[in-house]
Jmol script that loads the backbone (N, CA, C; Angstrom):
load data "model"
ATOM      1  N   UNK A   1     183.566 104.981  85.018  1.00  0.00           N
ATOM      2  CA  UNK A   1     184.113 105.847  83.971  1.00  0.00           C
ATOM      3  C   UNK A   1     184.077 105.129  82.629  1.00  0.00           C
ATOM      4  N   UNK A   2     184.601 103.501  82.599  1.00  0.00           N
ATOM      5  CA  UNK A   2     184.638 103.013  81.137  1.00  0.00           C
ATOM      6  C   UNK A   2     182.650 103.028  81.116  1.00  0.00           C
ATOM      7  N   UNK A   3     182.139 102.969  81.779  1.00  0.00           N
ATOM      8  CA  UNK A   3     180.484 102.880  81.252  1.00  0.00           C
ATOM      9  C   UNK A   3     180.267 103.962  81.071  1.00  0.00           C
ATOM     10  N   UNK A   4     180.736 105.326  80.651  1.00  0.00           N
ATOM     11  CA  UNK A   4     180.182 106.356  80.373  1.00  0.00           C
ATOM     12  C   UNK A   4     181.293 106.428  79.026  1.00  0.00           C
ATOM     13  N   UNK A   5     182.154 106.087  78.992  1.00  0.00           N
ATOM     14  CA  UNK A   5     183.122 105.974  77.549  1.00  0.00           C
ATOM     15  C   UNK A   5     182.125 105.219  76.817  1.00  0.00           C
ATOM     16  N   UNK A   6     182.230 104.226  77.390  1.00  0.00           N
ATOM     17  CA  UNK A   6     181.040 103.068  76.536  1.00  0.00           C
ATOM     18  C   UNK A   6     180.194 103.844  75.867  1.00  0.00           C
ATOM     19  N   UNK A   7     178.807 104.308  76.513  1.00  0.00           N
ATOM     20  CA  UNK A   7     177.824 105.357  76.208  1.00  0.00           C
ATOM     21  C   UNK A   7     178.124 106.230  75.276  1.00  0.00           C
ATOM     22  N   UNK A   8     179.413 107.099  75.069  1.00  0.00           N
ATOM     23  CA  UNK A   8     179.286 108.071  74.077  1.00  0.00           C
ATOM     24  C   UNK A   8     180.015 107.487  73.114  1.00  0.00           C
ATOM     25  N   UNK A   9     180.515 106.186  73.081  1.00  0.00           N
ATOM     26  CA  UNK A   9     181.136 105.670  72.105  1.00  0.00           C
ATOM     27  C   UNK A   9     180.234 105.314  71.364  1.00  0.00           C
ATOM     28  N   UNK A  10     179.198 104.137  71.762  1.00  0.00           N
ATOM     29  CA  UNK A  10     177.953 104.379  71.271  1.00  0.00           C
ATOM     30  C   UNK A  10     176.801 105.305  70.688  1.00  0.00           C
ATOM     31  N   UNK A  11     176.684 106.207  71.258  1.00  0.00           N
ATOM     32  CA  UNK A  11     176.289 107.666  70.651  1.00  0.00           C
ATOM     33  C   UNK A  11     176.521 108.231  69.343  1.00  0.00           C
ATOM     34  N   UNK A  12     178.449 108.152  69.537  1.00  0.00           N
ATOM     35  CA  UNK A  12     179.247 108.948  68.696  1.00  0.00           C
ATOM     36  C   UNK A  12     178.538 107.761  67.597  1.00  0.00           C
ATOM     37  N   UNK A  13     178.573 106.146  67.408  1.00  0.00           N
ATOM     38  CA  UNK A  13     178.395 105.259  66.399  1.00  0.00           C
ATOM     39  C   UNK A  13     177.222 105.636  65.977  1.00  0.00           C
ATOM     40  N   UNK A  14     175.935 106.205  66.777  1.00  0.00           N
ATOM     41  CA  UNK A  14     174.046 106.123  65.684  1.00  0.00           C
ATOM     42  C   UNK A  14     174.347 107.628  65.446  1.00  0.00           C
ATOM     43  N   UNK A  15     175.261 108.803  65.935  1.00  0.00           N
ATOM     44  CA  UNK A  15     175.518 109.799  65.092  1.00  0.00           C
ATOM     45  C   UNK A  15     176.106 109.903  63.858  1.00  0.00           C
ATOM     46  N   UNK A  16     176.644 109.446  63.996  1.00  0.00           N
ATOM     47  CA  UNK A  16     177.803 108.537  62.177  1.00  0.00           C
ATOM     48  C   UNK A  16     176.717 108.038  61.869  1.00  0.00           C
ATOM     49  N   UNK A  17     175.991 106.642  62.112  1.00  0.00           N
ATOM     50  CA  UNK A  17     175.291 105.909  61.219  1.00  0.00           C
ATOM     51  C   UNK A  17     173.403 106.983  60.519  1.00  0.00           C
ATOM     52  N   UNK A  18     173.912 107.345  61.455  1.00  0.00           N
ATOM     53  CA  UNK A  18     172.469 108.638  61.258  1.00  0.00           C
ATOM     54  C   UNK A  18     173.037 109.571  60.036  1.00  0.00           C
ATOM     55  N   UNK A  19     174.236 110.298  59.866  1.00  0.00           N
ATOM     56  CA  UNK A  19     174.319 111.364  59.229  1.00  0.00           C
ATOM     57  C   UNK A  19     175.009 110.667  58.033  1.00  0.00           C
ATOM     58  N   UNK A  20     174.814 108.939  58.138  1.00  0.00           N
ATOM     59  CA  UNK A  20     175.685 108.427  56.405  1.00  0.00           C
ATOM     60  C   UNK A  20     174.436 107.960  56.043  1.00  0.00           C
ATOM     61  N   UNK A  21     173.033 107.812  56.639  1.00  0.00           N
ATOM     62  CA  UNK A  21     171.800 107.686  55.968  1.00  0.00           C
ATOM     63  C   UNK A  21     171.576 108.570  55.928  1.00  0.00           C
ATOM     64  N   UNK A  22     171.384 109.702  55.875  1.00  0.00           N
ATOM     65  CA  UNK A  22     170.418 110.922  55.493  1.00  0.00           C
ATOM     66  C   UNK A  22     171.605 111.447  54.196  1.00  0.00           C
ATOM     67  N   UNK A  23     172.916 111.480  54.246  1.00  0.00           N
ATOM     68  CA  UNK A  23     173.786 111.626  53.298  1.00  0.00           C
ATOM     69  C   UNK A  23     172.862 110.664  52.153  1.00  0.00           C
ATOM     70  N   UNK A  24     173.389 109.445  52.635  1.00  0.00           N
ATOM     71  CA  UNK A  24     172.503 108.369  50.765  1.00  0.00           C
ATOM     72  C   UNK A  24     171.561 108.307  50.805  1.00  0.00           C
ATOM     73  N   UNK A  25     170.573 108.974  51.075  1.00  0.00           N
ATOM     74  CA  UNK A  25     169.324 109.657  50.909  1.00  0.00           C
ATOM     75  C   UNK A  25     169.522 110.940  49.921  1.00  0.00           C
ATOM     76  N   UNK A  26     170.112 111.693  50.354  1.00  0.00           N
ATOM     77  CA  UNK A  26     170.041 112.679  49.731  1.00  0.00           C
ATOM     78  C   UNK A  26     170.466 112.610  48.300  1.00  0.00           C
ATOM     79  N   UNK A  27     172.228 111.832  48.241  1.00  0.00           N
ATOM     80  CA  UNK A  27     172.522 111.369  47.013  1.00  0.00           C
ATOM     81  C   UNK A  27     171.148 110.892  46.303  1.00  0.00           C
ATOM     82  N   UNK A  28     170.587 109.455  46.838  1.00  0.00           N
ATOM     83  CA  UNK A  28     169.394 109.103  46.219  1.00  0.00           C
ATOM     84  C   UNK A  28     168.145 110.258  45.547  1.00  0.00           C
ATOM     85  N   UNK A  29     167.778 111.355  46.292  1.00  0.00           N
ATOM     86  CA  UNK A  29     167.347 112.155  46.098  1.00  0.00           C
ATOM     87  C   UNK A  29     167.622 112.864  44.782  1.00  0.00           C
ATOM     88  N   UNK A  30     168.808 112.961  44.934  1.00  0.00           N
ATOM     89  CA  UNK A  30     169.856 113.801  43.601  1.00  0.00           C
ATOM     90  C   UNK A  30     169.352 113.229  42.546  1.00  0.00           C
ATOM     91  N   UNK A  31     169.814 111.594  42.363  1.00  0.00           N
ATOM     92  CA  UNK A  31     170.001 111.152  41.284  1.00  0.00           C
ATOM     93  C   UNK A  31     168.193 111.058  40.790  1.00  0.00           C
ATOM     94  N   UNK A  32     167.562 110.623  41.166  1.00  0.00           N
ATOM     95  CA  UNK A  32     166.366 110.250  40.923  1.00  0.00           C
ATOM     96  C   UNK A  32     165.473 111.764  40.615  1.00  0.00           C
ATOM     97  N   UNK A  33     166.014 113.168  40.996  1.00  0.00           N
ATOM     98  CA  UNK A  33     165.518 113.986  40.235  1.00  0.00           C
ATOM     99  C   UNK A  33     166.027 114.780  38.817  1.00  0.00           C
TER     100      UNK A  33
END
end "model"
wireframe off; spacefill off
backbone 0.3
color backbone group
């Protein structure tokens, strides 16, 4: 059971780190047009 907590804890972390790069991307995007 904790190795499947593990797993989506992990998950849940490259879903966050995924949707705060495409966020400062986009900012970047903004500013630079």
């Amino acid at each position: 059971m904790s190795a499947i907590l593990e797993y989506f804890t992990l998950f849940d972390f490259f879903i966050g780190a995924a949707l705060v790069g495409i966020f400062c991307c986009g900012l970047l995007d903004r500013e630079t047009n």
